[in-house]
C-alpha positions as CSV (number, residue, x, y, z in Angstrom):
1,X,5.9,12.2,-14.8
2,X,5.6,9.7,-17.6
3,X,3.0,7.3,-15.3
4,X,1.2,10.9,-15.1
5,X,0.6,11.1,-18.4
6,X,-0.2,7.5,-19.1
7,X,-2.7,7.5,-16.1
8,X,-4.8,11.0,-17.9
9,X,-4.5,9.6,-21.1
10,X,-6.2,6.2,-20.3
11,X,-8.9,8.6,-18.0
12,X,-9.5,10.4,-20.9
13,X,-10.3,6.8,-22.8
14,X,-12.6,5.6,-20.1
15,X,-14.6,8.9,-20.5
16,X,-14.5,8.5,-24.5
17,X,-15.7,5.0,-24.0
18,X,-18.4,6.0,-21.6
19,X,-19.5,8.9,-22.9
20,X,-19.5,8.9,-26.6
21,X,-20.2,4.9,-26.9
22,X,-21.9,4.4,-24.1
23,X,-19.2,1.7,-23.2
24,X,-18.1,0.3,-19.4
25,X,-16.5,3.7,-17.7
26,X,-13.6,1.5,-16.3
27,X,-12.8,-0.3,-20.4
28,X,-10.8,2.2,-22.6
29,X,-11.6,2.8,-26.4
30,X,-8.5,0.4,-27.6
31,X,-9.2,-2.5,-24.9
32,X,-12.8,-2.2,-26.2
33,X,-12.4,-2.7,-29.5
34,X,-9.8,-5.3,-29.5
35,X,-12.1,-7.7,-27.0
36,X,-15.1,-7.3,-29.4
37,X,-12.9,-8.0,-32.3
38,X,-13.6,-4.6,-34.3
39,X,-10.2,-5.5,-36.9
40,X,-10.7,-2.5,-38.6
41,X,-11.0,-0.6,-35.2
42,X,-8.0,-2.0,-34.1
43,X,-6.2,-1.6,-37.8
44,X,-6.6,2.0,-37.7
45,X,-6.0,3.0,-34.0
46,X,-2.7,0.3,-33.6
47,X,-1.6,2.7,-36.8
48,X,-2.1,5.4,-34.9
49,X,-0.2,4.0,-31.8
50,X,2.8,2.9,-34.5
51,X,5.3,3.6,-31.8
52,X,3.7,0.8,-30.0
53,X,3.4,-2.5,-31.4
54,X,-0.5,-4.1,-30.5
55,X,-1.7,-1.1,-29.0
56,X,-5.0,-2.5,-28.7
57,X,-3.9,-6.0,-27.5
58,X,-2.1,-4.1,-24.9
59,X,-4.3,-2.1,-23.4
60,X,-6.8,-5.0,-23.2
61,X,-4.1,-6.8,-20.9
62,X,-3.7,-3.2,-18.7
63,X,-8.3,-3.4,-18.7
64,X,-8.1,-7.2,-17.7
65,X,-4.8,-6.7,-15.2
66,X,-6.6,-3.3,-13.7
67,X,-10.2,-5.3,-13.0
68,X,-8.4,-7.9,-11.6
69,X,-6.2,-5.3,-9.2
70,X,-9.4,-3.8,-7.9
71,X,-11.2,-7.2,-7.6
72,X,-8.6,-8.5,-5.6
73,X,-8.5,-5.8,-3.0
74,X,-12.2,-5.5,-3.0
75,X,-12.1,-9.4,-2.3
76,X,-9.8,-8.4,1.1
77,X,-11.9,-5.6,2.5
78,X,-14.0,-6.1,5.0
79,X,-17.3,-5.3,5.6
């Protein structure tokens, strides 16, 4: 139940990040802001996040780790 949640919530970052700042629909809000070094960004939604540590730094990993998931398999399929 708890990947369930964690899967809408980062859905529903993707969509904030595409829609409202026209962003990359597969980037969330915090991965965004921590790869184009927006401190106070990242200052105010970490505090947000205070039940987990480098929120932002975090869920730039999950972006990178999640690109590099669906590059890899596209890289086996073939054509």
């Amino acid at each position: 139940m708890m990947t369930y949640i964690i899967n809408i919530a980062t859905a529903l970052s993707q969509l904030l990040n595409a829609v409202v700042f026209a962003g990359d629909p597969n980037e969330t809000v915090s991965g965004r802001v921590y790869r184009e070094n927006r401190d106070w960004a990242v200052r105010i939604i970490d505090l947000l996040f205070f039940f987990q540590p480098d929120h932002c730094l975090e869920s730039h990993v999950a972006d990178r780790m999640f690109s590099r998931k669906i590059l890899g398999e596209y890289d086996n399929d073939t054509i």
